[in-house]
C-alpha positions, -999 to 999 in steps of 0.1 A, spaced: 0 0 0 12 31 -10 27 57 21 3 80 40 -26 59 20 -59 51 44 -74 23 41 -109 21 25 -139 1 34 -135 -33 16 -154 -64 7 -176 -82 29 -159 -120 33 -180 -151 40 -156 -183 48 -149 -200 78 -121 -218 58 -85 -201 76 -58 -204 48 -84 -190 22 -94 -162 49 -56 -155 48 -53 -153 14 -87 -131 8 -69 -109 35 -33 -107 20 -51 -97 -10 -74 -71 5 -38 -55 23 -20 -54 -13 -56 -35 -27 -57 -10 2 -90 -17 14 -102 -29 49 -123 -61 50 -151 -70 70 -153 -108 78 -184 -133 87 -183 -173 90 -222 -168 82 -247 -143 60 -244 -115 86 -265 -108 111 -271 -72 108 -295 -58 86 -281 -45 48 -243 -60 57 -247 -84 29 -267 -56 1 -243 -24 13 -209 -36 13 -189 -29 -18 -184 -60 -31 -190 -96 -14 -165 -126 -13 -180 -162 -6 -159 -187 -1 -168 -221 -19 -169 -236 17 -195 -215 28 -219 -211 2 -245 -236 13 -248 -210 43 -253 -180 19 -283 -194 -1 -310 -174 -2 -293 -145 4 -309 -111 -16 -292 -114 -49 -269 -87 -56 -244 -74 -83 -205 -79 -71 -210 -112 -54 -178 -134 -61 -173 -173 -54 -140 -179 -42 -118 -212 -36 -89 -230 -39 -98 -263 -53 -97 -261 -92 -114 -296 -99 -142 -288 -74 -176 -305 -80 -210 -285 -83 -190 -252 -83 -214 -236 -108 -242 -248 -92 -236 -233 -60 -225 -199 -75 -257 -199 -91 -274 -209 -60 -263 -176 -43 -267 -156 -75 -225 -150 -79 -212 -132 -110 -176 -144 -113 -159 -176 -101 -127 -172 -91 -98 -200 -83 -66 -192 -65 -37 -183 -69 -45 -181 -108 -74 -150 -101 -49 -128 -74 -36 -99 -96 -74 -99 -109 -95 -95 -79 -68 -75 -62 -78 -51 -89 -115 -58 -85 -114 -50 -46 -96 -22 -50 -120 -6 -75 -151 -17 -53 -131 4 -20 -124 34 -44 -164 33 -54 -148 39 -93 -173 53 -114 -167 68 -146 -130 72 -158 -114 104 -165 -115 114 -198 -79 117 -210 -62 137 -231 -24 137 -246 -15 165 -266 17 157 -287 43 184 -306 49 181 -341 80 193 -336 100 207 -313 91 242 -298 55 242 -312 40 249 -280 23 217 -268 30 216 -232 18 255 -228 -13 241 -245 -11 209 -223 -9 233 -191 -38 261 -208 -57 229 -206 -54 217 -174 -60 251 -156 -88 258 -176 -107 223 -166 -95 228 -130 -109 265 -133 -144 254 -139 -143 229 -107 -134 197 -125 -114 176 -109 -78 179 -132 -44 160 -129 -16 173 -154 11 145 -165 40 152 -179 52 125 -192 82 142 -219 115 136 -196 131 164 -214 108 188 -215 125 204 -187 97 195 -162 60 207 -170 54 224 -132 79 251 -141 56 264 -166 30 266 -138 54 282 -113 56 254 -89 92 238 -92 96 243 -60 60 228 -45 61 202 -22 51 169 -38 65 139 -55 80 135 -85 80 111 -111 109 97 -97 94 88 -65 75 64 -90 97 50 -115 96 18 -93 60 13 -96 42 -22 -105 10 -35 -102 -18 -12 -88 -13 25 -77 -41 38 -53 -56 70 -70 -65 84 -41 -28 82 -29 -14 95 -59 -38 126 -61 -28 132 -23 11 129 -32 18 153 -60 20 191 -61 -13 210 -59 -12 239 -87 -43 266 -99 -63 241 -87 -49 207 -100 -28 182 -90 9 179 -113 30 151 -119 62 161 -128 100 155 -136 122 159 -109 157 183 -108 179 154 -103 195 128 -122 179 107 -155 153 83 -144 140 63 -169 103 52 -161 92 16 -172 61 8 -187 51 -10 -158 55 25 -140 35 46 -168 6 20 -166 3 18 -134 3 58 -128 -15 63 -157 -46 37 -145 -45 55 -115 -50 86 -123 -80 77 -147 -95 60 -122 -100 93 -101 -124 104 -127 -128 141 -140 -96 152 -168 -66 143 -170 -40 159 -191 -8 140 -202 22 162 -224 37 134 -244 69 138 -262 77 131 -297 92 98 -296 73 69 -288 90 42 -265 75 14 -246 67 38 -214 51 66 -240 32 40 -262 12 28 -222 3 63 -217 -8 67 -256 -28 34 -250 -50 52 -222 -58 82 -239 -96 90 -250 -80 120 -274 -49 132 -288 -38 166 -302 -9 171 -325 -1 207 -322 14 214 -360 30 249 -370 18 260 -404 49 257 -418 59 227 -447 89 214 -424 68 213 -394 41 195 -410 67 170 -430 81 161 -390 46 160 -375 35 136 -402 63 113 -385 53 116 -352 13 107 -357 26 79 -379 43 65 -349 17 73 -324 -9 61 -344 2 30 -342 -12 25 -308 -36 58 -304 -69 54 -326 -80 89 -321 -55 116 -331 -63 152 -339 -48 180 -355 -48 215 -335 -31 240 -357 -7 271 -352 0 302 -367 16 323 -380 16 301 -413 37 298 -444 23 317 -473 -5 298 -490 -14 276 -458 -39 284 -431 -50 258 -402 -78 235 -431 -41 231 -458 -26 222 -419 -52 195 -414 -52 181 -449 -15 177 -458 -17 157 -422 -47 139 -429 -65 142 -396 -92 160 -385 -86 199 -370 -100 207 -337 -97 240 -344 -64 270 -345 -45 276 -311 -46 315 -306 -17 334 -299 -20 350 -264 4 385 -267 25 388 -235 22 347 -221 60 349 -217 57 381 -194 24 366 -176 44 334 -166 74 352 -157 48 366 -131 33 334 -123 5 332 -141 2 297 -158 -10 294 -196 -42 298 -197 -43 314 -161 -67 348 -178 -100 335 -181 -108 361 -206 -75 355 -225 -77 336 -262 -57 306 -252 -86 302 -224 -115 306 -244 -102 280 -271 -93 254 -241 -129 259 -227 -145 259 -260 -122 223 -265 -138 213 -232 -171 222 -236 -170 198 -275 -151 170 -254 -173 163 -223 -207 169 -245 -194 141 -267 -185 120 -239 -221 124 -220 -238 117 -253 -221 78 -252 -204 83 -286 -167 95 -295 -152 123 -273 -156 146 -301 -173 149 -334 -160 151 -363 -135 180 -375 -142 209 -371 
């Protein structure tokens, strides 16, 4: 379990067989949560219908018939050649059957969900440079502070280990949090509500970051883990990506809902941007092309979008004096009023409409 992480209320457990009990319990420890244990149905009234998620052992399952039926009830054992094992699960109205050891990394997941009370996943966005310098982490941080702004809940990943570290651009270099250091070594589950607690708190959001010190290279195993996490919370999250595509960048592209390319209207740019969605598009299925000016003569933001072959969400603005507003510690996007605002709500407002109507985050281009 993650440090300084509570536990959370966990699965109701019905077994009065010890070494299974032990194992239920090692496995409620590695998800976090805090089980509530019963030989029988319990005695008190809605124990069985409230708890998050009920776990019957296959020794006690004559004792549970008859119980209300549920959704979340799982039969659990040890013996993989056990007779009448459907029948019983049935008999106390079970949706899974699980057999140990083979199920652990599966219902450690499962309980762990249940004790978070997970509900919709955050809807995720990457936003990607076509090349280098065209502006996407400002636009990755205009994003973020402009969904935290209107009281959603927002997490901002930087996940470009050269980038120079995406909290300077929001003035917190210095804030007290961890870094992505602190969770290169990551495998398995990460608790969201431990990660959101952990990391720097910015305009609003939470900020996962590079740290100051020397190279750490963060395994896929690290990035999936994180990135799960952090989905998990629900609300937005916000990941700058970098150009290259390794195995650590390609699990964080594999969790994204959206991507934007950010492509300068210029022929070079849009020859090395071409590059980079061919190689992320190799794993991302929805990739999207935000424009920027000022363009080469004869293009404009549609010529941007065509010569890529991808549909434009629209042209990022250019926002006079952002240098001098963030040398003062205002963030991109920080002026409500401000153009680079206005297009990140306006980017918002398509997104999560899409995403409440059941069908693809956004329509089609714009």
């Amino acid at each position: 379990m993650p440090a300084g992480e509570a536990r959370r209320g966990g699965p109701l457990i019905v077994t009065e067989d010890v070494e299974l009990l032990d194992d239920l319990l090692r496995l409620c420890a590695a998800a976090g949560a805090e089980p509530e244990v019963h030989h029988t149905m319990p005695d008190r009234r809605g124990g069985w219908e409230l708890a998050p998620m009920v776990l019957v052992g296959d020794d006690a399952a004559a004792r549970c018939r008859g119980a209300a039926r549920r959704r979340g009830v799982m039969l659990v054992g040890r013996d993989q050649d056990a007779p009448d094992v459907w029948r019983r699960a049935v008999e106390i109205g079970a949706e899974y059957v699980l057999r140990l050891p083979d199920s652990e990394n599966w219902l450690v997941d499962q309980i762990a969900n249940a004790a978070e009370g997970v509900g919709r996943p955050a809807l995720t966005v990457g936003v990607i440079g076509g090349r280098g310098g065209s502006g996407a982490s400002t636009l990755a941080c205009a994003l973020a502070v402009t969904a935290a702004r209107s009281g959603r809940r927002t997490m901002l990943i930087d996940g470009d280990p050269l980038g120079g570290g995406i909290d300077v651009l929001l003035g917190g270099e210095r804030a007290e949090g961890m870094r992505w250091p602190d969770f290169a070594h990551s495998k398995g589950r990460v608790g969201g509500g431990a990660l959101e607690e952990s990391l720097p708190a910015l305009h609003g959001l939470r900020v996962l970051s590079w740290g100051r010190d020397d190279w750490v290279v963060i395994p896929p195993q690290a990035m999936q883990a994180v990135m799960g996490a952090a989905r998990r919370l629900g609300g937005v999250v916000v990941v700058d990506l970098p150009r290259r595509v390794d195995e650590a960048v390609a699990e964080a592209l594999a969790q994204l809902d959206l991507g934007l390319l950010v492509v300068p209207g210029e022929l070079r740019a849009v020859a090395a941007a071409k590059r980079v969605a061919s190689m992320a598009g190799m794993v991302l299925e929805d990739l999207r092309v935000v424009a920027r000016g000022p363009y080469a003569s004869g293009l404009d933001d549609q010529w941007v979008a065509h010569a890529m072959g991808l549909p434009l969400v629209g042209e990022l603005p250019l926002e006079p004096g952002l240098l001098a507003e963030q040398d003062m510690g205002e963030p991109p996007g920080g002026s409500p009023r401000g153009p680079l605002a206005r297009f990140c709500t306006a980017f918002w407002d398509r997104a999560l409409a899409g995403e409440a109507a059941g069908g693809q985050v956004m329509g089609g281009a714009s």
